[in-house]
C-alpha positions as CSV (number, residue, x, y, z in Angstrom):
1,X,146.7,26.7,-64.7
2,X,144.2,26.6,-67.4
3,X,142.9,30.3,-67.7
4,X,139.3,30.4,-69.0
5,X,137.4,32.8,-67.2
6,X,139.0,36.7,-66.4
7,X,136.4,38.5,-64.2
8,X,137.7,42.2,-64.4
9,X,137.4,43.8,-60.6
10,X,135.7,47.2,-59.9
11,X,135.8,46.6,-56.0
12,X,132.5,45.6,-55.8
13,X,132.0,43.3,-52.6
14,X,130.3,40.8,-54.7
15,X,133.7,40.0,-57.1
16,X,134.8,37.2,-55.2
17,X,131.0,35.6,-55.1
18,X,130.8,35.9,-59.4
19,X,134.2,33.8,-59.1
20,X,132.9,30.8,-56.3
21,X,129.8,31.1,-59.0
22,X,131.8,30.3,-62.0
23,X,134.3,28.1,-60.3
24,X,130.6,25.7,-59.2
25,X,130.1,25.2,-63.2
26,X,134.1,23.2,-62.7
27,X,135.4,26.3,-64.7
28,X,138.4,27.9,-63.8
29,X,138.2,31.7,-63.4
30,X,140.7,34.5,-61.7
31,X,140.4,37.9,-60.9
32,X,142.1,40.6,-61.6
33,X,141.8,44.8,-61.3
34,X,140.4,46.6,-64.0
35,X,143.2,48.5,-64.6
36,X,145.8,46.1,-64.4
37,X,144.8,43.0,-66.6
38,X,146.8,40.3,-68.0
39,X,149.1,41.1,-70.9
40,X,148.5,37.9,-72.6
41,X,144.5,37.1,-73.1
42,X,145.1,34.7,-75.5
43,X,144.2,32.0,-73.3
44,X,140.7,33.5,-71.6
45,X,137.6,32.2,-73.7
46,X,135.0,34.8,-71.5
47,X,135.2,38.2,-69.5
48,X,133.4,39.3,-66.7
49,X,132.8,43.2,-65.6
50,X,132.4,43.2,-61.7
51,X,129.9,45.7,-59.7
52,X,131.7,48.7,-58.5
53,X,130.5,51.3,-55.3
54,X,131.4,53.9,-57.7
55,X,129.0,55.7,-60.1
56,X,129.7,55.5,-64.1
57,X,129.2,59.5,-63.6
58,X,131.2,60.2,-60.7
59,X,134.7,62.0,-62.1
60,X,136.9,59.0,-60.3
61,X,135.1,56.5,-61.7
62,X,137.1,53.2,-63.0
63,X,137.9,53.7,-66.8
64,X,138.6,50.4,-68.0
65,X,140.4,49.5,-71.4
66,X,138.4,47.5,-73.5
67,X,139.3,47.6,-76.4
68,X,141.0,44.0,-76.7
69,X,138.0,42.6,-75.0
70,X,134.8,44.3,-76.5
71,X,133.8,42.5,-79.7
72,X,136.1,40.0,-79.3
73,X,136.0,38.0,-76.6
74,X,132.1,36.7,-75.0
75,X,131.7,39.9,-72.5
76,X,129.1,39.8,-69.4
77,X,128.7,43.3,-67.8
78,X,127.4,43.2,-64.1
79,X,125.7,45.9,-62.6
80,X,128.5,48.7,-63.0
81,X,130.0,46.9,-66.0
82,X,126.7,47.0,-67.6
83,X,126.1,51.1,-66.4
84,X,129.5,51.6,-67.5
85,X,128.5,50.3,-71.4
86,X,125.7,52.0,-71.5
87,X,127.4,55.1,-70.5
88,X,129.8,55.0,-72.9
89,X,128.3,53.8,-76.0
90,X,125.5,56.3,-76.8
91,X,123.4,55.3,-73.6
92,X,122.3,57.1,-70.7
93,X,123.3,56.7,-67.2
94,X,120.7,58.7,-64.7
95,X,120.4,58.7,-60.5
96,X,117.8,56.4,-59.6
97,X,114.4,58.2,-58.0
98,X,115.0,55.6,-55.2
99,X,118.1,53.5,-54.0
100,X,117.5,50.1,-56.1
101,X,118.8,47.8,-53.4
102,X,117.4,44.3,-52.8
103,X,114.8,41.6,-54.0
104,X,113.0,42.2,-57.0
105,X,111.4,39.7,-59.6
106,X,111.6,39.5,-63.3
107,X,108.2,41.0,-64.8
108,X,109.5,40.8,-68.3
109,X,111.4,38.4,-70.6
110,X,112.6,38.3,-73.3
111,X,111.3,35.3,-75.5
112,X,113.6,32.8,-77.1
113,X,116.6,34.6,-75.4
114,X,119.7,31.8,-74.9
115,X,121.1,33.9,-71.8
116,X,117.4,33.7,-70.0
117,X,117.0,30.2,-71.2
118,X,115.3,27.9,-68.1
119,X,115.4,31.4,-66.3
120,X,111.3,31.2,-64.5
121,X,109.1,34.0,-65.2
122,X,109.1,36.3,-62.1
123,X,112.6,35.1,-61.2
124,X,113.9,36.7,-58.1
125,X,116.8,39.2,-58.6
126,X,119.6,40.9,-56.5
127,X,120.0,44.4,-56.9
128,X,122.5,47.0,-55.7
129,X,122.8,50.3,-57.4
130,X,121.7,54.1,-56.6
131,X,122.0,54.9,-60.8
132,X,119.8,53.3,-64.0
133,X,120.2,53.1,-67.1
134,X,117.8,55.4,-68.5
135,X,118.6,54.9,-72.8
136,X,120.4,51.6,-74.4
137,X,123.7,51.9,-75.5
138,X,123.7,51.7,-78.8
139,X,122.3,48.8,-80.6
140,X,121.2,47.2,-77.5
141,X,118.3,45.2,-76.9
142,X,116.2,44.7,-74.0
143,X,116.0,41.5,-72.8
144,X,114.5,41.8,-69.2
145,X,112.7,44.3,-67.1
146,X,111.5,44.2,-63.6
147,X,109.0,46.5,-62.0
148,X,110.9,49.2,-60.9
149,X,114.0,48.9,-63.6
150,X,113.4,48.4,-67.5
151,X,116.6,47.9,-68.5
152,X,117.4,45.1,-66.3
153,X,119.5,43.3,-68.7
154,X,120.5,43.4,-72.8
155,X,122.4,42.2,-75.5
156,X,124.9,44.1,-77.8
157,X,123.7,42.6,-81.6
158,X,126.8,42.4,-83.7
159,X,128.5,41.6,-80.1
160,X,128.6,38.4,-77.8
161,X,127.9,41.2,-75.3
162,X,125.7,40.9,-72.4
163,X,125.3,43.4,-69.5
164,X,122.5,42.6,-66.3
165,X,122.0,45.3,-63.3
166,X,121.1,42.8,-60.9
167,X,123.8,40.1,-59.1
168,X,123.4,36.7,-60.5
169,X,126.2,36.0,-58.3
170,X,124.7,36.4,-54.9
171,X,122.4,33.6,-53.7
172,X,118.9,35.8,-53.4
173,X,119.0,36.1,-57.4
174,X,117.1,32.5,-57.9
175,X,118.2,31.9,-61.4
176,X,121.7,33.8,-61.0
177,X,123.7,30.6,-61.6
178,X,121.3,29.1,-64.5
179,X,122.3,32.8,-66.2
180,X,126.1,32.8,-65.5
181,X,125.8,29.0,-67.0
182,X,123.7,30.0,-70.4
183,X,126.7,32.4,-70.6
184,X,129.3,31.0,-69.8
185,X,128.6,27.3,-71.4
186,X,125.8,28.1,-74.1
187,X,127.3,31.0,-75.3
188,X,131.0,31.6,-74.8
189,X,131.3,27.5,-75.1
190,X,134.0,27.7,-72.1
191,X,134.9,24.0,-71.4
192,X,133.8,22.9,-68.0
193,X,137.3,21.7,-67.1
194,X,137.8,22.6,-63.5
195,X,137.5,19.6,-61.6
196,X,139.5,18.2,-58.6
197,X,141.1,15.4,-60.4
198,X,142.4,17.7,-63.3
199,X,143.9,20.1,-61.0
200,X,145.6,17.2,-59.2
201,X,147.5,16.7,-62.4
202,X,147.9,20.1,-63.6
203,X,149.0,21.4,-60.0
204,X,151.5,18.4,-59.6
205,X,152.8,18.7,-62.9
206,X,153.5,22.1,-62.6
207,X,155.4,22.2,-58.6
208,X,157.7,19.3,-60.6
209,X,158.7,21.5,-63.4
210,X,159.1,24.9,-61.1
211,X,160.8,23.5,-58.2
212,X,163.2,20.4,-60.3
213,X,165.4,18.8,-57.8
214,X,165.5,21.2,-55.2
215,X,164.2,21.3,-51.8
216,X,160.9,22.8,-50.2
217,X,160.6,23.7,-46.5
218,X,156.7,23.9,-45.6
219,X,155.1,25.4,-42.1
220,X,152.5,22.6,-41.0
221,X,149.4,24.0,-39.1
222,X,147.7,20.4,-38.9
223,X,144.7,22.0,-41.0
224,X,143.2,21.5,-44.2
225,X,145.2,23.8,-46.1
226,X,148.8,23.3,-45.0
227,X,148.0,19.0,-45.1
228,X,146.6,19.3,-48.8
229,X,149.6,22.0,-49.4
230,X,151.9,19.0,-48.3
231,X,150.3,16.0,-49.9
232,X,150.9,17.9,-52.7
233,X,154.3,18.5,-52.5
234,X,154.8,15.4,-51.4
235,X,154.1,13.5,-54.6
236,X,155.2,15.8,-56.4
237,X,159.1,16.2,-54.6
238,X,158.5,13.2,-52.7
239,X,161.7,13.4,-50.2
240,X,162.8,16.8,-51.3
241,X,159.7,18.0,-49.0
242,X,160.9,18.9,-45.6
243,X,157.8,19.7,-42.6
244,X,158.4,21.8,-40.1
245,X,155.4,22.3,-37.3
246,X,155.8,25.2,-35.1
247,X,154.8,25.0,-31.5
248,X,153.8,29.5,-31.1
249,X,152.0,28.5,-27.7
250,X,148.8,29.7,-29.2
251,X,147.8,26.6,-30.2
252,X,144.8,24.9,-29.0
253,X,144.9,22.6,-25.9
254,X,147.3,19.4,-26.9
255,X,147.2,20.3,-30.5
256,X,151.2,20.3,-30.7
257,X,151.5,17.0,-29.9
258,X,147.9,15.7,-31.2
259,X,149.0,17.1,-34.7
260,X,152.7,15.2,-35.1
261,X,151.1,12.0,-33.9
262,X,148.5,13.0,-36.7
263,X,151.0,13.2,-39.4
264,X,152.8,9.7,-38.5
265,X,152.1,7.1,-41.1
266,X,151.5,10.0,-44.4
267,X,154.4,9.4,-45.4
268,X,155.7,13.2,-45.0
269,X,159.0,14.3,-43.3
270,X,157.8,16.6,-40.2
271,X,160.0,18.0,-37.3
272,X,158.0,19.7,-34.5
273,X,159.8,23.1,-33.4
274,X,159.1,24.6,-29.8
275,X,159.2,28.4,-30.5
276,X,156.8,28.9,-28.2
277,X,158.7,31.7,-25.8
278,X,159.8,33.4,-29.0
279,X,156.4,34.2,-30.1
280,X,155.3,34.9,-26.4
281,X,158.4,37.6,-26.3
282,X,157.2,39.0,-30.0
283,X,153.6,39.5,-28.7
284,X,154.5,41.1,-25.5
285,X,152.6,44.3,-24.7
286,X,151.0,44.2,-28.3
287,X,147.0,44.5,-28.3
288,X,146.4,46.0,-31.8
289,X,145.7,43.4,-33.9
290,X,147.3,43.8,-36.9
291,X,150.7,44.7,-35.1
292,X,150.0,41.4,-33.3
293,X,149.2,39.5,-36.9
294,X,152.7,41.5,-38.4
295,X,154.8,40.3,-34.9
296,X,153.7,36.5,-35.5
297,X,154.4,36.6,-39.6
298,X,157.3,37.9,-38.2
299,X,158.5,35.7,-36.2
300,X,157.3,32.6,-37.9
301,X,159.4,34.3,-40.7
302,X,162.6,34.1,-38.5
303,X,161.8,30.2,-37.2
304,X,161.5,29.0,-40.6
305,X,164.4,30.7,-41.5
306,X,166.8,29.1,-38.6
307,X,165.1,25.7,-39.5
308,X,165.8,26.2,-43.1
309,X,169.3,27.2,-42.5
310,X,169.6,24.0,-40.8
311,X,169.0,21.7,-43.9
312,X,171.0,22.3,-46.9
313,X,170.2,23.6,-50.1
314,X,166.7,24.7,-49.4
315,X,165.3,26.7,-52.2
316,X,161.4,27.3,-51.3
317,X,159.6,27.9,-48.5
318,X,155.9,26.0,-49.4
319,X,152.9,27.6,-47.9
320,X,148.9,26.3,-47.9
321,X,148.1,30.1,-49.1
322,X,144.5,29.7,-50.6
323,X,142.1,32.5,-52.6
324,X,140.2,34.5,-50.2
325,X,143.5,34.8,-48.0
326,X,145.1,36.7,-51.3
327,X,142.1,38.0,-51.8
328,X,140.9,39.8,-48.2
329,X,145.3,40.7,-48.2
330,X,146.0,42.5,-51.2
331,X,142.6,43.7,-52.6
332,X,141.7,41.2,-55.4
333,X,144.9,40.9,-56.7
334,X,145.9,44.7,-56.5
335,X,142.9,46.2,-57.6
336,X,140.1,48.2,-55.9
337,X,138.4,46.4,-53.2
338,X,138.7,47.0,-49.4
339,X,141.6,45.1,-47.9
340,X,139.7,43.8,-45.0
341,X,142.9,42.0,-43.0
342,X,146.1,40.8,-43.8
343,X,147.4,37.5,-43.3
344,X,150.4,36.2,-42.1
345,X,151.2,33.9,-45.2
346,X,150.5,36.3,-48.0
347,X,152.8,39.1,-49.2
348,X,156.3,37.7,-50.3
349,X,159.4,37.2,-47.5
350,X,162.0,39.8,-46.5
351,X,165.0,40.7,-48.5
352,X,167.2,38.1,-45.7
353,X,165.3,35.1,-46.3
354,X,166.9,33.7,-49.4
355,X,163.4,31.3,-50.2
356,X,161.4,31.3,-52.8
357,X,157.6,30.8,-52.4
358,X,155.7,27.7,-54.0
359,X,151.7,27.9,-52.9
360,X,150.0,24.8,-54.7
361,X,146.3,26.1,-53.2
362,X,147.1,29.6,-54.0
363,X,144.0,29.8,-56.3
364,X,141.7,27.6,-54.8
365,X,138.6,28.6,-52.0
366,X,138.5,26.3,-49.2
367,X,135.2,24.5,-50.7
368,X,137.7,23.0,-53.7
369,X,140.9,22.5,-51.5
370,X,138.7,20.1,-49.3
371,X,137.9,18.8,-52.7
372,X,141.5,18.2,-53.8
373,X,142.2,16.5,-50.1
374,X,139.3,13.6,-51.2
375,X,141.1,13.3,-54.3
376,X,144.1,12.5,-52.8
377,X,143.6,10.0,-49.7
378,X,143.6,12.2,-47.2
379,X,141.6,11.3,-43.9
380,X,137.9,12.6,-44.2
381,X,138.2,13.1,-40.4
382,X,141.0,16.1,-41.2
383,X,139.8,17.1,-43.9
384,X,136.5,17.6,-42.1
385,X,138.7,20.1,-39.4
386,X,137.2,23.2,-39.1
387,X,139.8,26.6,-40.2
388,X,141.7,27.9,-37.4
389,X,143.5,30.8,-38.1
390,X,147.2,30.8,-39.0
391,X,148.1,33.5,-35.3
392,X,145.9,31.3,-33.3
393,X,144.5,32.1,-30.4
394,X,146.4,35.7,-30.5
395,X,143.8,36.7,-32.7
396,X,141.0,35.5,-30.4
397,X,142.5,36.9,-27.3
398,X,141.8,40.8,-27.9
399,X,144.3,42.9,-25.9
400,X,147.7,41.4,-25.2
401,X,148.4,38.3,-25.3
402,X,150.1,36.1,-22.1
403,X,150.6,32.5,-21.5
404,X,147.7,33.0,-18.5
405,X,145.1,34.6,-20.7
406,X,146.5,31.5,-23.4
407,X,146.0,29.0,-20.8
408,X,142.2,30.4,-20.0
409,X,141.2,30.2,-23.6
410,X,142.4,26.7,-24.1
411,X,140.5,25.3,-21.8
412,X,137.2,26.8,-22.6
413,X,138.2,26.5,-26.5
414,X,138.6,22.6,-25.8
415,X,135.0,22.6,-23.6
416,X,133.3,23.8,-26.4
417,X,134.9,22.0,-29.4
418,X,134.6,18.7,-27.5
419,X,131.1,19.3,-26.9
420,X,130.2,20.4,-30.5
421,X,131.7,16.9,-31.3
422,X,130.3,15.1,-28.2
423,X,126.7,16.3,-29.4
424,X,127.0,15.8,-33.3
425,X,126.9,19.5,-33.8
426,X,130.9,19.8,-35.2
427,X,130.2,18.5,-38.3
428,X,127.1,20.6,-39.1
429,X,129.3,24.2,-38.6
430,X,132.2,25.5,-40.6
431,X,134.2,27.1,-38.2
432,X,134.0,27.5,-34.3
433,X,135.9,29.0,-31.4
434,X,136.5,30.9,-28.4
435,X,137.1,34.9,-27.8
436,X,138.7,35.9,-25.0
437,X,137.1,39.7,-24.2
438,X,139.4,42.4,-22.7
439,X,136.5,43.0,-19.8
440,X,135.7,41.5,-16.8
441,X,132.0,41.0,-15.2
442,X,130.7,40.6,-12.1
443,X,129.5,37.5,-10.9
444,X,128.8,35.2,-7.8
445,X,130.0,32.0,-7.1
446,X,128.7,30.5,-4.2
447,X,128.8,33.3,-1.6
448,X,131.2,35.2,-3.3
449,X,131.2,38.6,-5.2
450,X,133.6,37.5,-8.2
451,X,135.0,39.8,-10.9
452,X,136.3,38.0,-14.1
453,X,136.7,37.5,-17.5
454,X,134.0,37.0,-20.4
455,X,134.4,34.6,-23.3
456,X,132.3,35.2,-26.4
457,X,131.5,31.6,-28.3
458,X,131.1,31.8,-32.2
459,X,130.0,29.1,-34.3
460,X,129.2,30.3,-38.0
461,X,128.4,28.0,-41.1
462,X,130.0,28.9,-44.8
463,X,130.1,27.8,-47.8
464,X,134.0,29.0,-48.2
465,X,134.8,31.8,-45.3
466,X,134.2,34.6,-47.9
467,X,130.1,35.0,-46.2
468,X,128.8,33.4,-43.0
469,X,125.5,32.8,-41.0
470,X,125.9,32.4,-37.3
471,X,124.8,28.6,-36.3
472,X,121.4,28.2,-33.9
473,X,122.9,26.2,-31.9
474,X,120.6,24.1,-29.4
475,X,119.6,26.3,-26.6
476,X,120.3,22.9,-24.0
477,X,123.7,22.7,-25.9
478,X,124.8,26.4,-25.3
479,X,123.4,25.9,-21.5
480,X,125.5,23.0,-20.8
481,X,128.7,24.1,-22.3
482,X,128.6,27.4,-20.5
483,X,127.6,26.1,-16.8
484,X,130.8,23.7,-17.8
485,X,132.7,26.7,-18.7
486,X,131.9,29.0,-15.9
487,X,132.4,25.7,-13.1
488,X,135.5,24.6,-14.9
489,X,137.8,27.3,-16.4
490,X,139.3,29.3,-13.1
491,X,139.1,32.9,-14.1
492,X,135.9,32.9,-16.2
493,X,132.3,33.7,-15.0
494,X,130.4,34.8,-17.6
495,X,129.5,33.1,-21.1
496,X,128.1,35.1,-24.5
497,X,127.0,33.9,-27.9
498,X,128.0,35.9,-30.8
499,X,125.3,36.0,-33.3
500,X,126.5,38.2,-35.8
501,X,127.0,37.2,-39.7
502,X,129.8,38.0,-41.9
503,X,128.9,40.9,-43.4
504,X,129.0,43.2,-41.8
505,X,131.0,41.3,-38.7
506,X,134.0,39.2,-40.0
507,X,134.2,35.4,-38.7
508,X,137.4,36.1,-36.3
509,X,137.0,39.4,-34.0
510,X,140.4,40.6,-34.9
């Protein structure tokens, strides 16, 4: 993989938005913590400082080592990156007399300034911060100002250092990706490289030389990630590839058999496994939800396993991981932000099962590996498929999990998918589904007093899963779909919209 960007993470909650950001100008970036960088950085042409909920004064604040990068390599210092400079370099670091969060506008710039060039006067800006920068570091200049922050950004002279206290990365700073391109492109001339096709090659190139002649069992979901995951295995192993789709009865309604039929005629090697009692029996009297994520890693674990052991000389087990699973799992790559979930395909296999792991989308968001689908053939009507999480409807069933409660959430799951598609709406959202809530309401049918379950509909549109908006769906559509709900689905009286974005609510409820 061609390394050209390393963004340096201080657990800010904007780190993986400065890497979507870069990855839009087709260059490649990763991130990494602060205190664990590459060894080699031989190969990166730019660094990028993250934000960080820590203050440069606080005793626990991250320390980083920069003394390979600083003065060498193009720097960009974000928010705490660029606090952290100051700090440190004959600046001053002070509390804010008010909490600088939000909108503010540019009120001065800096003329004839390539990291501002095409940046508008009174250009909108992100901020997040409770300390200013009071004094320049020294030998800084001043290159923008707002209203209520003077030293909104500078340069280092002698240095292709550049620090900002705003967020270029997040969408409310107008001109944030006009900056991080002046940067990037202008100044540290990083070549803008990163582009489907090229990672195609590179990606196919390199599964040939890792895996040789040996042979790659992969876990089909019949989603985006796990079908580009296997086209690309596919030509790069061709027969070597060996597909196993596993039935874990939280599936949604037909999609076992609507998925193999979907596979017939790409040319892969698929066998459809029936674990679906196993998984029932791993769940069984589980209702936290990571204990229910670990139980189904678990046991998908132990299926692929027996199917491996089945084939002979299997060396790798091939997953569709992407970013913001490895990401949200193990903290940007180790380092200091908030591990929001885990996920059942990220985090290595036990000591019994003998595979090695091969992930082909490992570093791409879900923006690019839809992308990387166009590029190779794949059916615009799959690619298209909204995410579906890897436990299924386990995770959208909170409390324990039985095939009844299963059975209930397929069937209203199915109403409203079909009628998102029916109505033209599918298309126009990123992901949508059914929760099954652990209360029941009370209700009349007819001229009965009834007492049953509540299902919550979400329907949220994204860019890449890392932020979401809920979806306004049509108030005629949401009418229909629950009177359809409520008349057909035995067991169900009562129908909720969620309309909660992501933050501070997550897309899935568990």
């Amino acid at each position: 993989m061609q390394h050209n960007v390393l963004i340096l993470d201080f657990g800010s909650q904007y780190t993986q938005l400065i890497a979507r950001r870069v990855r839009e100008l087709n260059i490649f970036c990763e991130i990494f913590p602060y205190n664990n960088p590459p060894k080699d950085l031989s190969t990166y042409k730019a660094v990028i400082l993250s934000g960080s909920p820590f203050s440069v004064r606080a005793d626990d604040a991250p320390h980083p080592d920069l003394s390979e990068i600083r003065g060498k390599k193009p720097l960009l210092a974000i928010c705490y990156g660029a606090q952290y400079l100051a700090h440190f370099s004959g600046g001053e670091v002070a509390p804010s007399n008010i909490r600088e969060y939000g909108r503010a506008n540019l009120s001065y710039i800096k003329e004839n300034e390539g990291f501002l060039e095409n940046v508008s006067e009174n250009s909108q800006v992100w901020m997040s911060h409770s300390d200013t920068i009071k004094t320049l570091p020294t030998g800084a200049v001043k290159l923008a100002s707002t209203k209520d922050v003077e030293n909104a950004a500078y340069k280092i002279e002698g240095e292709t250092t550049y620090a900002i206290q705003f967020h270029p990365e997040v969408y409310h700073s107008s001109d944030g990706k006009q900056m991080l391109e002046n940067f990037l492109v202008n100044i540290a001339e990083v070549p803008q490289t990163f582009t489907p096709n090229a990672f195609v090659e590179e990606i196919i190139s390199e599964m040939k030389e890792k895996i040789g002649n040996d042979k790659v069992v992969l876990g089909l979901s019949g989603g985006v990630d796990s079908t580009v995951a296997a086209v690309l295995l596919n030509k790069a192993i061709g027969d070597n590839l060996y597909c196993i789709f596993v039935n874990n009865g939280l599936l949604r309604k037909d999609e076992f058999q609507n998925v193999l039929n979907q596979y017939k005629g790409m040319g892969l090697n698929v066998k459809g496994v029936d674990a679906s009692k196993k998984f029932y029996d791993a769940l069984a009297n589980l209702d936290d939800p990571e204990a229910k994520r670990k139980a189904i890693g678990n046991a998908f674990i132990e299926v692929f396993d027996d199917e491996a052991h089945l084939l002979t000389d299997v060396k790798f087990l091939g997953q569709g991981t992407i970013y913001p699973d490895v990401i949200e799992s193990v903290s940007a790559t180790g380092g200091p932000s908030a591990t929001i979930k885990s996920h059942h395909n990220v985090g290595g296999l036990p000591d019994f099962m003998k595979l090695k792991i091969v992930e082909p989308l490992r570093m791409l968001f879900k923006d690019e590996v839809r992308r990387v689908g166009k590029t190779l053939g794949i059916d615009p009507e799959l690619l298209g498929r909204h995410p579906f999480p890897g436990p299924g409807l386990a995770i959208r069933i909170l409390g324990d999990i039985t095939p009844e409660k299963v059975a209930i959430l397929q069937e209203v799951d199915a109403i409203f998918i079909n009628g998102l598609k029916e109505h033209g709406l599918y298309d126009k959202v990123w992901q949508a589904g059914a929760i099954l809530l652990p209360v029941n309401s009370v209700g009349v049918m007819g001229d009965e007093r009834t007492y049953e379950k509540v299902v919550a509909l979400r329907a949220v549109e994204s860019t890449d899963g890392m932020t979401a908006d809920w979806v306004h769906l049509p108030y005629e559509f949401l009418m229909k779909i629950s009177n359809e709900i409520i008349n057909k689905v035995k067991g169900v009286n009562r129908v909720v919209y969620d309309i909660s974005s992501k933050p501070p609510a997550t897309i899935e409820w568990e």
